[in-house]
N, CA, C and O atoms as a Tinker XYZ file with bonds, in Angstrom:
   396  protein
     1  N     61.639000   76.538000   14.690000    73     2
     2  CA    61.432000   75.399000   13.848000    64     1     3
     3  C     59.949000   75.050000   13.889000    63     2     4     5
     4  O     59.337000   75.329000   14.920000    81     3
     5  N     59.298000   74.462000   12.862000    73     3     6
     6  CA    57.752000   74.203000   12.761000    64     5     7
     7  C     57.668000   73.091000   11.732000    63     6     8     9
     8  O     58.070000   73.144000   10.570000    81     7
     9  N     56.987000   71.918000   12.447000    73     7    10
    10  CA    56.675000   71.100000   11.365000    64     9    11
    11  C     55.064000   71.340000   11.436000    63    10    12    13
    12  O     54.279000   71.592000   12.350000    81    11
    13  N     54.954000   71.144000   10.055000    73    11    14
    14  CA    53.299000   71.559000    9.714000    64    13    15
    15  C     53.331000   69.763000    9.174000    63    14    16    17
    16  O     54.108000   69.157000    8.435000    81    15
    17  N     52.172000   69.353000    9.898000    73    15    18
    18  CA    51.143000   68.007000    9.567000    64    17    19
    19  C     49.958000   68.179000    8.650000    63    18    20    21
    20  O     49.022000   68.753000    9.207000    81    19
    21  N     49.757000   67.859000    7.473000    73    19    22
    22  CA    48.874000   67.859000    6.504000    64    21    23
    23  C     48.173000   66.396000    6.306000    63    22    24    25
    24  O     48.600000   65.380000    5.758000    81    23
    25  N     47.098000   66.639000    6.873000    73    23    26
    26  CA    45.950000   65.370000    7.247000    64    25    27
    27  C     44.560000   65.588000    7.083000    63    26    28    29
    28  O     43.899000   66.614000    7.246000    81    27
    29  N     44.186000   64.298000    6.684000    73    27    30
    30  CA    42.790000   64.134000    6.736000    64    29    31
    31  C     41.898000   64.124000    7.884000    63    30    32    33
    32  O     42.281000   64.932000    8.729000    81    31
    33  N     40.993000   63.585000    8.166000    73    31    34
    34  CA    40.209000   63.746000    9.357000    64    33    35
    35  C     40.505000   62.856000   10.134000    63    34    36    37
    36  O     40.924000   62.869000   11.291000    81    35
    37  N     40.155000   61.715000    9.118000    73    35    38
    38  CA    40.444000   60.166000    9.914000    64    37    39
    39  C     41.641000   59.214000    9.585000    63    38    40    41
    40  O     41.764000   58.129000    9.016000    81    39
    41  N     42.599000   60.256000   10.300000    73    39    42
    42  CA    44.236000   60.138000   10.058000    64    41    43
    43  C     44.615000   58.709000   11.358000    63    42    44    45
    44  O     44.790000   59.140000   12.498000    81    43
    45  N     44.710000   57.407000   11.217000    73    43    46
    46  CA    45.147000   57.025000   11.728000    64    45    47
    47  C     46.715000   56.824000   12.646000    63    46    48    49
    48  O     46.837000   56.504000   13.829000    81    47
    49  N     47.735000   57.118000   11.696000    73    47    50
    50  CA    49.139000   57.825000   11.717000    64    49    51
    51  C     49.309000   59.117000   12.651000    63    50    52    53
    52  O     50.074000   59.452000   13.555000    81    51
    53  N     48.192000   59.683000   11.969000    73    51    54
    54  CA    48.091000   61.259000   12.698000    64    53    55
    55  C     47.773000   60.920000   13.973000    63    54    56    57
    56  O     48.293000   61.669000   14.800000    81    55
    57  N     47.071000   60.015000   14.440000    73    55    58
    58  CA    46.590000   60.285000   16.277000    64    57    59
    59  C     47.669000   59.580000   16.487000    63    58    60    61
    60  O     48.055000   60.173000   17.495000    81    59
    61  N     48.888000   58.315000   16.207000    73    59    62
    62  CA    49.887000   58.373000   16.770000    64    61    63
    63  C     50.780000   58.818000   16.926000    63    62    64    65
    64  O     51.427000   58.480000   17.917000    81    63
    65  N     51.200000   59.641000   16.187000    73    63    66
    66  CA    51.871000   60.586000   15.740000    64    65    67
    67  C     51.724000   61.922000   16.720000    63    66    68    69
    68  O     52.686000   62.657000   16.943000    81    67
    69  N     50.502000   62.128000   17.235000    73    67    70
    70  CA    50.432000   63.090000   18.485000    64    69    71
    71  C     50.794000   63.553000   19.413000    63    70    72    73
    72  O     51.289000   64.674000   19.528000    81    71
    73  N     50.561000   62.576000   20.430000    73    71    74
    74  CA    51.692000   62.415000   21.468000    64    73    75
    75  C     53.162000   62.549000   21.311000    63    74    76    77
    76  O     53.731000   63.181000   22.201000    81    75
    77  N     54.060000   61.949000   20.097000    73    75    78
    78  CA    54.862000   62.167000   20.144000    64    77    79
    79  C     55.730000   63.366000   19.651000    63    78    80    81
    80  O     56.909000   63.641000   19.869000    81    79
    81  N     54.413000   64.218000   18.648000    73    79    82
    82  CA    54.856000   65.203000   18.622000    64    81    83
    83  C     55.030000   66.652000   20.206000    63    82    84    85
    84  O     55.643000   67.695000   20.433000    81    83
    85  N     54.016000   65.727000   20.881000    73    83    86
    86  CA    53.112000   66.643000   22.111000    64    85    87
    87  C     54.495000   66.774000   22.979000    63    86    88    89
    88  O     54.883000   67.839000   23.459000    81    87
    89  N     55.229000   65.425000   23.111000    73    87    90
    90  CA    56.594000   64.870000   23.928000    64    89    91
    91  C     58.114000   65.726000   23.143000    63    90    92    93
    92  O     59.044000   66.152000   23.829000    81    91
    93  N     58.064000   65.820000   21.681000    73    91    94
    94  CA    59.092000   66.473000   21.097000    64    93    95
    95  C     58.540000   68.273000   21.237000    63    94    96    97
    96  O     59.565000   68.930000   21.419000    81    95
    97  N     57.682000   68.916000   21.217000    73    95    98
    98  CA    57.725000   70.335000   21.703000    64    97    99
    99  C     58.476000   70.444000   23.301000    63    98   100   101
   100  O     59.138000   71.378000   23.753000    81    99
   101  N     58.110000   69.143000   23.949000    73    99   102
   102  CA    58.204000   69.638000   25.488000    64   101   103
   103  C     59.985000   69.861000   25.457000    63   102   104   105
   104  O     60.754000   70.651000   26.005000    81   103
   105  N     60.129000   68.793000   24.575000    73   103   106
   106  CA    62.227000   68.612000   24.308000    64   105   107
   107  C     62.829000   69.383000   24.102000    63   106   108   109
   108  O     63.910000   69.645000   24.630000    81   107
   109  N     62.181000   70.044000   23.130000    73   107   110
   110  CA    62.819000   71.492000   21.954000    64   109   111
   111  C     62.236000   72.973000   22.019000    63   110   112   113
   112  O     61.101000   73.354000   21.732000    81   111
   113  N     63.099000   73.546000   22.379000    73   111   114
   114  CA    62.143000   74.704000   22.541000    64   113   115
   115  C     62.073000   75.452000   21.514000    63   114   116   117
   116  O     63.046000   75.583000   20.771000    81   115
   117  N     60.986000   76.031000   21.311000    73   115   118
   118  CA    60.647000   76.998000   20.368000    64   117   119
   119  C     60.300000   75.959000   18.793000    63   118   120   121
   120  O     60.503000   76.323000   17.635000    81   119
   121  N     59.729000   74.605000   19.267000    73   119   122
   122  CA    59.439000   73.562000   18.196000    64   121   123
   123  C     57.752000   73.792000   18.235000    63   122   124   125
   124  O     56.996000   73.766000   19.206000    81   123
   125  N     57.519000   73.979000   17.081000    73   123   126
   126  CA    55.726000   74.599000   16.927000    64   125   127
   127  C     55.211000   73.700000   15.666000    63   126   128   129
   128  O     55.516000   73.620000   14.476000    81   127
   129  N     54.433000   73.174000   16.388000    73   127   130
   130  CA    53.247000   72.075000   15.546000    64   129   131
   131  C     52.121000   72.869000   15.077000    63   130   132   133
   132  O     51.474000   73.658000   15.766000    81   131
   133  N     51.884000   72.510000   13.460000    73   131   134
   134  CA    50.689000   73.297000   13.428000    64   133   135
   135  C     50.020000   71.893000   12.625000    63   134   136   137
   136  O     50.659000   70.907000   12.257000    81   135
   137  N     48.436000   72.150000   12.472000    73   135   138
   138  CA    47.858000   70.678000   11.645000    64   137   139
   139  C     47.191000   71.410000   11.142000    63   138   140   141
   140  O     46.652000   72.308000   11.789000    81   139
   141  N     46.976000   71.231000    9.565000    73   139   142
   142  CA    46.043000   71.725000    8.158000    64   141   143
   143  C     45.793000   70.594000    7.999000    63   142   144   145
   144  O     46.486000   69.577000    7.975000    81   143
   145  N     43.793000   70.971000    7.783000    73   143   146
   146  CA    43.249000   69.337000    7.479000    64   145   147
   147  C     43.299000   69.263000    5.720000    63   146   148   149
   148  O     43.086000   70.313000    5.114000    81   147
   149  N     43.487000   68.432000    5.210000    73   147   150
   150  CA    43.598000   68.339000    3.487000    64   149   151
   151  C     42.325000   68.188000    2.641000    63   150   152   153
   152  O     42.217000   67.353000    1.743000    81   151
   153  N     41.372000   69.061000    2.996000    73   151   154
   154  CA    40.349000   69.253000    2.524000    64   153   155
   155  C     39.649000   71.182000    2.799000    63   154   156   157
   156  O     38.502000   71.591000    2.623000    81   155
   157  N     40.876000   71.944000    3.261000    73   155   158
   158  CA    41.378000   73.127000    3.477000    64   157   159
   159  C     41.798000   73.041000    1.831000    63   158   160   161
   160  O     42.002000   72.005000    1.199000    81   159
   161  N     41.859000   74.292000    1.377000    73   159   162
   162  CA    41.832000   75.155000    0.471000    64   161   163
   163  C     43.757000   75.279000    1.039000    63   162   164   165
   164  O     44.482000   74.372000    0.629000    81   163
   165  N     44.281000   76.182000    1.762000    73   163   166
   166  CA    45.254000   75.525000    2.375000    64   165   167
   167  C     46.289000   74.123000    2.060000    63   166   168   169
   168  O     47.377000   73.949000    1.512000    81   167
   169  N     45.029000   73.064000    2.907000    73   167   170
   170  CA    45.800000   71.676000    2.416000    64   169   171
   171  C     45.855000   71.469000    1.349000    63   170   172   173
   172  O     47.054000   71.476000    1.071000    81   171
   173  N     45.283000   71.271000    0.484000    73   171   174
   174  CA    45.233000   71.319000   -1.280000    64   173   175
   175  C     46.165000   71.681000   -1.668000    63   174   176   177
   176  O     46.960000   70.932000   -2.237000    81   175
   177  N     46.411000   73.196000   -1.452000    73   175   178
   178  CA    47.691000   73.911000   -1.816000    64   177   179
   179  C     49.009000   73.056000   -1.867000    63   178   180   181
   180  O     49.695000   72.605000   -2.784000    81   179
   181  N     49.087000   73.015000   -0.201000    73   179   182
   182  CA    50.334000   72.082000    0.265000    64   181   183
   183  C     50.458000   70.685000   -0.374000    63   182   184   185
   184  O     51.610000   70.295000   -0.559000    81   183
   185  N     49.470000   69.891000   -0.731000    73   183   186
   186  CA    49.741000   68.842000   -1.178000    64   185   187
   187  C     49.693000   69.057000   -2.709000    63   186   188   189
   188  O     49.745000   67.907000   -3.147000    81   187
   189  N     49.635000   69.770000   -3.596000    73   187   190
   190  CA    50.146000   69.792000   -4.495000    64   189   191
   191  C     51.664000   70.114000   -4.738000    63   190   192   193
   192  O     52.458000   69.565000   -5.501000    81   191
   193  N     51.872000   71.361000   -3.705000    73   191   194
   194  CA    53.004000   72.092000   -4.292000    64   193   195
   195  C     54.209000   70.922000   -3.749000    63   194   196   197
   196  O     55.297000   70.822000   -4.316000    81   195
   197  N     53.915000   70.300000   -2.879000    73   195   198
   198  CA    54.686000   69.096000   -2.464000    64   197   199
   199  C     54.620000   67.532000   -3.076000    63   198   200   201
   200  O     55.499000   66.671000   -3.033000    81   199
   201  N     53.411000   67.468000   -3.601000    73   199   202
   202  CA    53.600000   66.003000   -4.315000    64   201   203
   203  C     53.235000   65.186000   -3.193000    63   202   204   205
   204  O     53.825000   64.114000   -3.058000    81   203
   205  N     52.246000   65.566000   -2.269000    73   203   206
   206  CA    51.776000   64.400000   -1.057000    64   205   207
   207  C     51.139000   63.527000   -1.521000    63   206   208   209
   208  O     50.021000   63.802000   -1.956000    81   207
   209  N     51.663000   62.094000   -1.589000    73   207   210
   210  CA    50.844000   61.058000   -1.899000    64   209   211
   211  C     49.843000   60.195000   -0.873000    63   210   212   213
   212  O     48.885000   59.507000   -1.227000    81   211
   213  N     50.351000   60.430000    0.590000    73   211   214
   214  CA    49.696000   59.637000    1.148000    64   213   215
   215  C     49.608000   60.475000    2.624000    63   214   216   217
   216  O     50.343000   61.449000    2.787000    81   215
   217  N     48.740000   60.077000    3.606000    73   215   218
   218  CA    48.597000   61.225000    4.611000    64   217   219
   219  C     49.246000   60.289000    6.112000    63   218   220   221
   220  O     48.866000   59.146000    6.366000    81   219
   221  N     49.871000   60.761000    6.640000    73   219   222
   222  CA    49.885000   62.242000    7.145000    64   221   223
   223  C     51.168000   62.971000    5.966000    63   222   224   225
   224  O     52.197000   62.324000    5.771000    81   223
   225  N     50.984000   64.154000    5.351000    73   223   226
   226  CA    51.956000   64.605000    4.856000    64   225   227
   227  C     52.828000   65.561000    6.019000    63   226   228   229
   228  O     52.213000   66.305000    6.782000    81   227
   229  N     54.362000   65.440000    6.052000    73   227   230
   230  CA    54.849000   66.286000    7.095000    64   229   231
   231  C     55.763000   67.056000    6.732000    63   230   232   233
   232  O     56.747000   66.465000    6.287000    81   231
   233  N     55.843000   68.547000    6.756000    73   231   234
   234  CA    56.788000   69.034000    6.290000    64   233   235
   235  C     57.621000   70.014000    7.704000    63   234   236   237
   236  O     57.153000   70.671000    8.633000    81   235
   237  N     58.949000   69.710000    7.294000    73   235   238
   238  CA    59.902000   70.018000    8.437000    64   237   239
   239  C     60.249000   72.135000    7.697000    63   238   240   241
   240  O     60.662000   72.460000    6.584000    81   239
   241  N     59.905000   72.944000    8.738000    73   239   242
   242  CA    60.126000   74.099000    8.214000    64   241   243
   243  C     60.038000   74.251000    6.322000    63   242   244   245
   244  O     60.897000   74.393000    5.452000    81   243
   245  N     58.767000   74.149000    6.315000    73   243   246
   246  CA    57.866000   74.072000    4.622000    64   245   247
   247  C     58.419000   73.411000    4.010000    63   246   248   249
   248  O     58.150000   73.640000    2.831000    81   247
   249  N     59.619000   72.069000    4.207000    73   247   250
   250  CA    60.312000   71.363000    3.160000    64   249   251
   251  C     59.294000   69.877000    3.535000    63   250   252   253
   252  O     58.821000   69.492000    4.604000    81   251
   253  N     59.228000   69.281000    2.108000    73   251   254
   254  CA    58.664000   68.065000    2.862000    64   253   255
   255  C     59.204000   66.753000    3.334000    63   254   256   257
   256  O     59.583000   65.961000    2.471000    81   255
   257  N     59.281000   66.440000    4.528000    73   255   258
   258  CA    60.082000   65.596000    5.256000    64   257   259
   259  C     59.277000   64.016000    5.171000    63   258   260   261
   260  O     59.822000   62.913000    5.120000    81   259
   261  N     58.330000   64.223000    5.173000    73   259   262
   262  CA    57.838000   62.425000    5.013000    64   261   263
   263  C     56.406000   62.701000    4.569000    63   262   264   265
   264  O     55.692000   63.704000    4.543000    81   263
   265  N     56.263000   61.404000    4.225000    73   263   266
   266  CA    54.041000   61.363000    3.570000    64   265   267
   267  C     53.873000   59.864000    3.510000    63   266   268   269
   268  O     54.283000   59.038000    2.694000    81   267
   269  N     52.902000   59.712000    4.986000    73   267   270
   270  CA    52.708000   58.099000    5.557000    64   269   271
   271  C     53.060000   57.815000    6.751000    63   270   272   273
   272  O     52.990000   56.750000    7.364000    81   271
   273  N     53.604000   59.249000    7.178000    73   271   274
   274  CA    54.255000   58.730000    9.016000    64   273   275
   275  C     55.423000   58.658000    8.564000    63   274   276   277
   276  O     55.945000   58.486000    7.463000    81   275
   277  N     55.950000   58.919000   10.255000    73   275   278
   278  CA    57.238000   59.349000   10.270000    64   277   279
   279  C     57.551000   58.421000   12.289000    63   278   280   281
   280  O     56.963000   58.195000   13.347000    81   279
   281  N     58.260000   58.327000   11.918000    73   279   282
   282  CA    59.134000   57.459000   13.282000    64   281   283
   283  C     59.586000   58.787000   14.390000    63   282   284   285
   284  O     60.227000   59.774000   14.029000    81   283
   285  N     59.112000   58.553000   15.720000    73   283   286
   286  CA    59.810000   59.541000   16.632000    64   285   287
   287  C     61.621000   59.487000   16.064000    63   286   288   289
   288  O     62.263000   60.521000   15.878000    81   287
   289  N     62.082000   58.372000   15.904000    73   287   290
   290  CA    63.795000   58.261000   15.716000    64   289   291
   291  C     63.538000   59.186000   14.314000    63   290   292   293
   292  O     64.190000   60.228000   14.374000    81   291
   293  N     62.977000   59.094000   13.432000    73   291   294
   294  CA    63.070000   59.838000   12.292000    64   293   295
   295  C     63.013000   61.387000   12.288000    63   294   296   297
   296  O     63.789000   62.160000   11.727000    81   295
   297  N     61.897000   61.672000   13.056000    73   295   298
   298  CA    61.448000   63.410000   13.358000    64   297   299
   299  C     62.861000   63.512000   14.369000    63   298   300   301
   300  O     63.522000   64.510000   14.083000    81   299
   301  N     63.340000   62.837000   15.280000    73   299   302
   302  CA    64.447000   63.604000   16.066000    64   301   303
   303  C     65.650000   63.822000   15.279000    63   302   304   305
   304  O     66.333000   64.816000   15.527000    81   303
   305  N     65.990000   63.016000   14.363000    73   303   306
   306  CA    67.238000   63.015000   13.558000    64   305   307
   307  C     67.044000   64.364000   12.486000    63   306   308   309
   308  O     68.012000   64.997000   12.063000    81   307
   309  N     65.342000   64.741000   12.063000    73   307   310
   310  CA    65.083000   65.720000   11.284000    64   309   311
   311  C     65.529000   66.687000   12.003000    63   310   312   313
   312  O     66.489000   67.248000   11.474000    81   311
   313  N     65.046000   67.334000   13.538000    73   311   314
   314  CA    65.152000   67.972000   14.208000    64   313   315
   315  C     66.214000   68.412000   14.319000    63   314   316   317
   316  O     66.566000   69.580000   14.153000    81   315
   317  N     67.033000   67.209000   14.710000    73   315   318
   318  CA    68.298000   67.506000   14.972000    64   317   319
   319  C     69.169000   68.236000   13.798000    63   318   320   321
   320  O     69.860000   69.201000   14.126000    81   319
   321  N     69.153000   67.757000   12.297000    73   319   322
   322  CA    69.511000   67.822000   11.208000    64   321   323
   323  C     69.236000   69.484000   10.911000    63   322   324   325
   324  O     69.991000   70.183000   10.234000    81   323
   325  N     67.956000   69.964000   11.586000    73   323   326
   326  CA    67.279000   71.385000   10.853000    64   325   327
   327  C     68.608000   72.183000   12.204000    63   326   328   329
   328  O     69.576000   72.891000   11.930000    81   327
   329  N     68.269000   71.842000   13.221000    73   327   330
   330  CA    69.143000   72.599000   14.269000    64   329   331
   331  C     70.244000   73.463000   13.936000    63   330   332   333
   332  O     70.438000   74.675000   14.034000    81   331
   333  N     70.906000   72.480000   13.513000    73   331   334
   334  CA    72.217000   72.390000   13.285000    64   333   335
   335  C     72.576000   72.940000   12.167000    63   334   336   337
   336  O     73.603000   73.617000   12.214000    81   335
   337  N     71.699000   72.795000   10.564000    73   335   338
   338  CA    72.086000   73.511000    9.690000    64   337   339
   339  C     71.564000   75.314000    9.825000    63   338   340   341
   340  O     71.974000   76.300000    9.214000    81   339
   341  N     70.439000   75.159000   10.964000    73   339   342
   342  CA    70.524000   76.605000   11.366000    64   341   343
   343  C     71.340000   77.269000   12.220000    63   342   344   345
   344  O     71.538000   78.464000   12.002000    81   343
   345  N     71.974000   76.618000   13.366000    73   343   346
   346  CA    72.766000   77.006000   13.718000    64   345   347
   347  C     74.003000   77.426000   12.823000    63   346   348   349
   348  O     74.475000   78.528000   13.102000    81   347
   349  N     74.634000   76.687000   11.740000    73   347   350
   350  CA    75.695000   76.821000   10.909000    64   349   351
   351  C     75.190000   77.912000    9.911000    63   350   352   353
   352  O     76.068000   78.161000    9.085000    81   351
   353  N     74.149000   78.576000    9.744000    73   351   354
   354  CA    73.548000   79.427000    9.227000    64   353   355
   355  C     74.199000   81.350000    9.963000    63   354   356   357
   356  O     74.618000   82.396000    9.467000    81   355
   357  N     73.916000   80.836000   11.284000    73   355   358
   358  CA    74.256000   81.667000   12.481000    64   357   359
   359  C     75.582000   82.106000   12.612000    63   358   360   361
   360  O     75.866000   83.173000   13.157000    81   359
   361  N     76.463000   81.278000   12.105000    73   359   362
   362  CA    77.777000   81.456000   12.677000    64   361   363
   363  C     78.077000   82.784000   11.254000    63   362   364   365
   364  O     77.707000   82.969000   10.094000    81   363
   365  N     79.099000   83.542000   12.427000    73   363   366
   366  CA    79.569000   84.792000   10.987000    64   365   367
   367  C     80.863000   84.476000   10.843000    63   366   368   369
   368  O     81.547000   85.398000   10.400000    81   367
   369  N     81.463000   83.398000   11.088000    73   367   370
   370  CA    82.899000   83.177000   10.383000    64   369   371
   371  C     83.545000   81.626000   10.706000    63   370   372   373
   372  O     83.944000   81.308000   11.826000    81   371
   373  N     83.568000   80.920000    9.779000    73   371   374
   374  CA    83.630000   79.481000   10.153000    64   373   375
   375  C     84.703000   79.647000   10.944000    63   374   376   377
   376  O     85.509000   80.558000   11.134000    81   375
   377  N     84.386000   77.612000   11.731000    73   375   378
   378  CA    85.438000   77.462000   13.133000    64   377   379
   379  C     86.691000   77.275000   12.728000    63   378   380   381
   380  O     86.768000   76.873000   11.567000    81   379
   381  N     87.791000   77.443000   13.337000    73   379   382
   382  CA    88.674000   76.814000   13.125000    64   381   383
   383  C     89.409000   76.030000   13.535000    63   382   384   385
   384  O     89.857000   76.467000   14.594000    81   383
   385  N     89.840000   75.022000   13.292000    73   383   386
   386  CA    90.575000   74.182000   14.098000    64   385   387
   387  C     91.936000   74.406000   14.541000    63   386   388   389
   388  O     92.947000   74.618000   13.873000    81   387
   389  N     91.760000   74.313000   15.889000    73   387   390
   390  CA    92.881000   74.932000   16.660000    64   389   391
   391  C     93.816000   73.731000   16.944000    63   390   392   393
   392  O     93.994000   73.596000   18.155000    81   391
   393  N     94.601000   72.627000   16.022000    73   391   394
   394  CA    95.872000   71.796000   16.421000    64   393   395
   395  C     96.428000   72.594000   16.724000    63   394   396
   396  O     97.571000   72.425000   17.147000    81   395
């Protein structure tokens, strides 16, 4: 899983937003932060092809999940949300319920 952060320089959101991303890698494994600044050739890209109106733009595995900050309760429920529909991705034959 990878959320990519699309920010400016002087991202206020973005430096709080740090730590708690720094605290959600330590949670999740194999959770990879990457940051494109939006004055990248790159960021440009991303904020068009997404419609970012306001920064920090965040996209949860290249979908875009928020633009303006995002709540630790918000990114964990994303997290949780991406998990799970990958896990259900994984499975080769749905469960069944055993009454």
């Amino acid at each position: 899983m990878k959320i990519t952060m699309i920010i400016p320089g002087d991202c206020a959101h973005c430096t709080v937003l740090g730590p708690t991303l720094e605290k959600l890698q330590k949670e999740f494994d194999g959770l990879k932060v990457e940051y494109i600044d939006m004055a990248t050739e790159k960021g440009q890209r991303l904020i068009q092809k997404h419609g970012i109106m306001a920064s920090p733009g965040i996209l949860v595995d290249g979908k875009l999940f928020a633009s303006g900050g995002a709540t630790e309760a918000d990114l964990r429920k994303e997290i949780h949300k991406s998990l799970i529909s990958k896990n259900a991705k994984n499975l080769k034959k749905p469960l069944q319920n055993s009454l």
